[in-house]
C-alpha positions as CSV (number, residue, x, y, z in Angstrom):
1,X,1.6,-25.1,43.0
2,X,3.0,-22.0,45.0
3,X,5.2,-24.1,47.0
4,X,6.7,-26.2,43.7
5,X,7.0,-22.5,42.2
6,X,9.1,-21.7,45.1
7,X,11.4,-24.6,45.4
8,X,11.9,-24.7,41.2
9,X,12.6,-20.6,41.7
10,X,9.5,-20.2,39.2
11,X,6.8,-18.1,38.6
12,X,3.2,-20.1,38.9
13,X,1.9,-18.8,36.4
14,X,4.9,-20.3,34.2
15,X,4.2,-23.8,35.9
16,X,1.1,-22.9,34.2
17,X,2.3,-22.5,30.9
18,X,4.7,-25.8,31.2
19,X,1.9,-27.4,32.3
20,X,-1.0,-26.3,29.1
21,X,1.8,-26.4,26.4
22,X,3.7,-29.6,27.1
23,X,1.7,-31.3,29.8
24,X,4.2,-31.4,32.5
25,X,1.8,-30.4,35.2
26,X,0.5,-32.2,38.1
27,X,-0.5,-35.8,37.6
28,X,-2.0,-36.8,41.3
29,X,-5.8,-36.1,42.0
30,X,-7.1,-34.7,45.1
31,X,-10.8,-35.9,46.1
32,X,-11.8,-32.9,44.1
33,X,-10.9,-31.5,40.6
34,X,-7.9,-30.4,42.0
35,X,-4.7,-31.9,41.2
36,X,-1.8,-32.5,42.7
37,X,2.0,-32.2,42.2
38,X,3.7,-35.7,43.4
39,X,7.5,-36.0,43.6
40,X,8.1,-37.2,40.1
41,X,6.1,-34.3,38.6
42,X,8.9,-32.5,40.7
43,X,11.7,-34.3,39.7
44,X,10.5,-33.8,36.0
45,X,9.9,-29.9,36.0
46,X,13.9,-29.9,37.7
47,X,15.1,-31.7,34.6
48,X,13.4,-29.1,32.9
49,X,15.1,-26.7,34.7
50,X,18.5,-28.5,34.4
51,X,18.4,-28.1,30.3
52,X,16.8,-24.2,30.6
53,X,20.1,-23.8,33.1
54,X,22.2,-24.9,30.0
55,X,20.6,-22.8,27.7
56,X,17.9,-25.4,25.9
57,X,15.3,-23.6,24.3
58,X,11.4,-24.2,26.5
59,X,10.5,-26.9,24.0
60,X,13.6,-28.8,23.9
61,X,13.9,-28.4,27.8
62,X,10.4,-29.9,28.4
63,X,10.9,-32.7,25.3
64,X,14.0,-34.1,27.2
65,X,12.3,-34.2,31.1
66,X,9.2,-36.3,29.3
67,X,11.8,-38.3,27.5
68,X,13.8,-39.1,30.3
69,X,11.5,-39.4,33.0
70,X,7.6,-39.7,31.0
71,X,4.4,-39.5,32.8
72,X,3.3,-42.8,34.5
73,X,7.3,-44.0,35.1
74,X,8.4,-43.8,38.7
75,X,12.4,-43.8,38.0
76,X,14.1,-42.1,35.1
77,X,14.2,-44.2,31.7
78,X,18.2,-43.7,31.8
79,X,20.5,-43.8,35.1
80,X,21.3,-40.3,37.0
81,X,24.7,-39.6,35.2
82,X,22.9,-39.7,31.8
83,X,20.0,-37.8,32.8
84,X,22.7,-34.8,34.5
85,X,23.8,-33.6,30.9
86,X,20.6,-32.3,29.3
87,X,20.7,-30.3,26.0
88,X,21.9,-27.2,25.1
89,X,21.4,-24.6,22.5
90,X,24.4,-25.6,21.0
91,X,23.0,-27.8,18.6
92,X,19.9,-25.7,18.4
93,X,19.3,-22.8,15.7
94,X,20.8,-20.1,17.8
95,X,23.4,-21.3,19.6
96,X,23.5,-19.4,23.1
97,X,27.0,-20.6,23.6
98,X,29.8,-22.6,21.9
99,X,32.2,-25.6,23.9
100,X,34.3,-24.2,26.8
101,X,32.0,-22.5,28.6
102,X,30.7,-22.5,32.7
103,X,29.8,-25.9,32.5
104,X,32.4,-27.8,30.8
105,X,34.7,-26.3,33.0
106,X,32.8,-27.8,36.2
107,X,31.1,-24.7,37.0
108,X,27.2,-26.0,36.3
109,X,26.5,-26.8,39.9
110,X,27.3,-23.8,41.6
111,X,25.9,-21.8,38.8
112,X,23.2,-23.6,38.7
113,X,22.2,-22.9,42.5
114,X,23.3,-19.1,41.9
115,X,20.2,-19.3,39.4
116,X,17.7,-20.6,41.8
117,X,18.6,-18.3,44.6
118,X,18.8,-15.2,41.7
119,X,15.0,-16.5,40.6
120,X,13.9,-17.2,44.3
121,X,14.9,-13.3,45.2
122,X,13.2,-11.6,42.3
123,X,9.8,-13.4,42.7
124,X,10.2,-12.5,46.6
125,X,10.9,-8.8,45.0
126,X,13.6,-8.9,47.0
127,X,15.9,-6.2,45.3
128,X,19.0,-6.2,47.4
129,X,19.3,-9.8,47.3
130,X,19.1,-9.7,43.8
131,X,21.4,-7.1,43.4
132,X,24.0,-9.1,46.3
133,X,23.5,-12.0,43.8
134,X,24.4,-10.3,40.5
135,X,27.1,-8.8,42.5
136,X,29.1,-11.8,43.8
137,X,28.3,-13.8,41.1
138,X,29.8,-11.3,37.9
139,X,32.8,-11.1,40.4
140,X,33.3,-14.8,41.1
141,X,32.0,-16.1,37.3
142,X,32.8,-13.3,35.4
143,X,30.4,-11.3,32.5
144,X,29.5,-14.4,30.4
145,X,29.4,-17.1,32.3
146,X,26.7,-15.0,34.6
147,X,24.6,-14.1,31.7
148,X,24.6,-17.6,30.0
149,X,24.3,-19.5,32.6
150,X,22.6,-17.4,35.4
151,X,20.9,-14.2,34.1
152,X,19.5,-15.1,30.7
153,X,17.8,-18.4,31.7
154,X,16.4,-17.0,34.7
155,X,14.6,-14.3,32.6
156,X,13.6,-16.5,30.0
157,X,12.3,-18.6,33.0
158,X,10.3,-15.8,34.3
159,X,8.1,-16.4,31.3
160,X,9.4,-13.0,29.3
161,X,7.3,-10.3,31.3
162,X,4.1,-12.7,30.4
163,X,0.8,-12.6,33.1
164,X,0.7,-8.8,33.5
165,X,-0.4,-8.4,37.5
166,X,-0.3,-11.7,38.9
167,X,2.3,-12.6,40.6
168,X,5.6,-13.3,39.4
169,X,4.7,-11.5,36.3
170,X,5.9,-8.8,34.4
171,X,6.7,-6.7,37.9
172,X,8.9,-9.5,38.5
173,X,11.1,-9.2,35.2
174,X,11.4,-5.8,35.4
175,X,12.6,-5.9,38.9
176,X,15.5,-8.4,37.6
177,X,15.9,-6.4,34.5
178,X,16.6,-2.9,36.8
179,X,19.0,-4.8,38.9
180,X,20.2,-6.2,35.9
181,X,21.2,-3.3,34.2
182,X,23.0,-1.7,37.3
183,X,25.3,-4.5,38.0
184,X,26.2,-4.7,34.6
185,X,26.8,-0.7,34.3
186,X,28.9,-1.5,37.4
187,X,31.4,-4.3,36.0
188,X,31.9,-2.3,32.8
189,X,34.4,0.4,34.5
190,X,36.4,2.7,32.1
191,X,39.6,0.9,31.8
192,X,43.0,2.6,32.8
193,X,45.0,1.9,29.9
194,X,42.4,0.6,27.0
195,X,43.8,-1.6,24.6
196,X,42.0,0.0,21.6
197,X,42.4,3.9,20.9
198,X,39.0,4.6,19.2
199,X,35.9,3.1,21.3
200,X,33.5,0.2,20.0
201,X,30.1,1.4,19.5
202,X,27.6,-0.6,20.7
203,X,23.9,0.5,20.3
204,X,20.4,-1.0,19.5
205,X,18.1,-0.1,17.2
206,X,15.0,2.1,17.2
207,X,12.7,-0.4,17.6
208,X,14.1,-2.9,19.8
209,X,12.6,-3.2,23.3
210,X,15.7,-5.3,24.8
211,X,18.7,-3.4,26.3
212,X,20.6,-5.4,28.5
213,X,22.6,-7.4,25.9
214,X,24.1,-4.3,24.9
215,X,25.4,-3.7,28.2
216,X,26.2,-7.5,29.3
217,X,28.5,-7.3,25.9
218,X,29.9,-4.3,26.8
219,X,31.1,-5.3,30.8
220,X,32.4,-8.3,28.8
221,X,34.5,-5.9,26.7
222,X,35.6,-4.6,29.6
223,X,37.1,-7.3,31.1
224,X,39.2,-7.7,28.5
225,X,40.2,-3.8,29.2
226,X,38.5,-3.4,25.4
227,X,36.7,0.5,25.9
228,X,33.0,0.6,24.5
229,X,30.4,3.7,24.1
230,X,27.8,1.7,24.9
231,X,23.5,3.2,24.4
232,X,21.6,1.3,26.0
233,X,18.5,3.2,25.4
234,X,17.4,3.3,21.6
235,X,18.7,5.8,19.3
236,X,16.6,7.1,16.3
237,X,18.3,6.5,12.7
238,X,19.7,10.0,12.5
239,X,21.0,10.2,15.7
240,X,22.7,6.7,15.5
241,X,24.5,8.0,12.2
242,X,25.5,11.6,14.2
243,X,26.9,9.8,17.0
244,X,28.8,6.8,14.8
245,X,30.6,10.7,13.2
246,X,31.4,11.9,16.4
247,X,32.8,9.3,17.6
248,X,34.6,7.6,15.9
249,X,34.7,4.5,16.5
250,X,37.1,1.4,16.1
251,X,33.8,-1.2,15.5
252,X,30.0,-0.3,15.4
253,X,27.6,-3.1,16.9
254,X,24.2,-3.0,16.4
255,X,22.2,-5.2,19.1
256,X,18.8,-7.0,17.7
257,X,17.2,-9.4,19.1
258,X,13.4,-9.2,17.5
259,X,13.4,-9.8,13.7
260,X,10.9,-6.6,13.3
261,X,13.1,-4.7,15.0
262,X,16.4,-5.1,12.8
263,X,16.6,-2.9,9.8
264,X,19.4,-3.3,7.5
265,X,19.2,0.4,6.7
266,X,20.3,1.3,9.7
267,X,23.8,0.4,8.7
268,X,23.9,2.4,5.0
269,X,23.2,5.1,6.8
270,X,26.4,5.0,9.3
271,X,28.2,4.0,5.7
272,X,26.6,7.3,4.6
273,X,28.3,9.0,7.1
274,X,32.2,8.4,6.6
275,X,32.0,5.7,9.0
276,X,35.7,3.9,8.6
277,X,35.3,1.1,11.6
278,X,33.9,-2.1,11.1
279,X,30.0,-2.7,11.0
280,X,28.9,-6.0,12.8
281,X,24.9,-7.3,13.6
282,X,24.4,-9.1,16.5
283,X,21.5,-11.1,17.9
284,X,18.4,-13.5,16.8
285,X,17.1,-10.4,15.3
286,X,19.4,-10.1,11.8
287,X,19.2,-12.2,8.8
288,X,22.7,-12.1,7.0
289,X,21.2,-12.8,4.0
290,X,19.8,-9.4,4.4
291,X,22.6,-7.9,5.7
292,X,24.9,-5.0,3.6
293,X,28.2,-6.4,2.0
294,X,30.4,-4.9,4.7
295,X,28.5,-5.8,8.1
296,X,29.8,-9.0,9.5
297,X,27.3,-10.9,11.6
298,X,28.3,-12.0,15.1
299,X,27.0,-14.8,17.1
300,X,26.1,-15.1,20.9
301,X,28.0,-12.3,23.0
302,X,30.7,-14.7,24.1
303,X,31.8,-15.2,20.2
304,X,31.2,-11.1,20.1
305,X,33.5,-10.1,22.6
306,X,36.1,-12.9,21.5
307,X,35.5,-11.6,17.1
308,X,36.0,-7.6,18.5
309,X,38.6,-8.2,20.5
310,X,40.3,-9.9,17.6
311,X,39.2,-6.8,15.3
312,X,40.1,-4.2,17.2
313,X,43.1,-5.3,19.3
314,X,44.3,-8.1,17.9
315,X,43.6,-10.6,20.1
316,X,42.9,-14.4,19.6
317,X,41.4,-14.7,16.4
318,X,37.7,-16.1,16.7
């Protein structure tokens, strides 16, 4: 199993997981109890990993490998070119990213390998290579492509901080979420000559545990010389609604991605306070039926950036 873990850029214990929830484990029996990974158990967990590259949910990653090559067949039910375009969140519920992206523009393969070494590195807790990786790559790729095609499935792959002291665990995550958070910090420079005059906001609330969006959004601003005041760290209500006052800002984004975590009150109180920029709720967290009137909600960061720019510089509508 270690050595499968290595070459799919894994933790074990998440071959684990694949394996309990949607039996695609090791089919090949040793003498023993023990079982064995053959090569099309390896050629099924990579489809899997093909679809998680493109942004499939776990589920829908692991329905397609079993549809396309199921346990007992020794060649895939559908030829190679077929098999190379597995799903993507863009049909799912939450839509990770919309047509035009990385890999419609021929970028999956490279990105694709940029993953496996990014995963490889952080189970080896190998900190400079990770942080060599985030670096080349956001300067090659750019802010979104990393993060939707890169970044975000390899933590998702990492099984979400999941099997607390074995390894390639939660010390793992955190390791990729640390050199994360500085290579996003670093492509997010203050721009010479910002296009908008009043900053966009962008802050998370009290109870959310998950930062780096808010940061990856606001090095994607960047690039687009759009200036942020970006909190990565959570703010308390009253704090949220004195710094929305002080600062004025052109937009106000509010990152949630836990439903428990995103309180529609949080916004009347920045209406409370003579806020005049736009209010917008971004992330899996919000429900726009719940939602106040004037709070637009966004979609994945990509349609974020594209909406603010629009909003506040007037840039290509979204």
């Amino acid at each position: 199993m270690a050595s499968v873990a290595r070459r799919l850029g894994v933790a074990p214990s998440t071959l684990r997981t694949w394996d309990r929830r949607y039996g695609l484990g090791p089919s090949r029996h040793t003498g023993g109890r023990h079982r064995r990974y053959g090569p099309d158990d390896v050629s099924r967990l990579e489809l899997m990993q093909r679809a998680l590259l493109r942004g499939a949910s776990t589920a829908e990653a692991a329905r397609y490998a079993l549809a396309h090559l199921p346990k007992g067949a020794t060649v895939p039910t559908v030829p190679r070119a077929a098999a190379a375009d597995p799903p993507s969140r863009d049909s799912a519920e939450h839509t990770r990213r919309p047509t035009g992206h990385a890999e419609l523009r021929g970028g999956v393969p490279e990105l694709s390998r940029l993953a496996r070494r990014l995963s490889a590195a952080a189970l080896a807790m190998d900190a400079p290579a990770v942080q060599r990786l985030l670096a080349s790559a956001l300067a090659a790729h750019g802010v979104l492509d990393v993060w939707e095609a890169v970044l975000g499935p390899v933590l998702d792959a990492l099984g979400g901080g999941t099997g607390v002291g074995r390894a390639g665990g939660a010390e793992v995550r955190h390791l990729l979420a640390e050199c994360a958070l500085a290579a996003l910090v670093r492509a997010a420079p203050v721009p010479g000559v910002p296009r908008n005059r009043r900053p966009i906001l962008l802050a998370r609330p009290p109870e959310e545990t998950t930062g780096l969006p808010v940061y990856a959004l606001a090095a994607a601003l960047a690039e687009r010389d759009l200036a942020t005041q970006a909190f990565g760290a959570p703010l308390p209500g009253e704090v949220l609604a004195v710094t929305g006052r002080r600062c004025v800002p052109a937009a106000v984004v509010l990152w949630a991605h836990r439903r428990s975590a995103a309180d529609p009150r949080l916004f009347h109180r920045l209406a409370r306070g003579r806020q005049r920029g736009r209010l917008f709720a971004c992330g899996p967290g919000w429900s726009a039926a719940e939602l106040p009137p004037q709070v637009e909600l966004l979609g994945d960061l990509r349609h974020a950036a594209g909406r603010l720019e629009h909003v506040v510089a007037g840039g290509r509508p979204q």
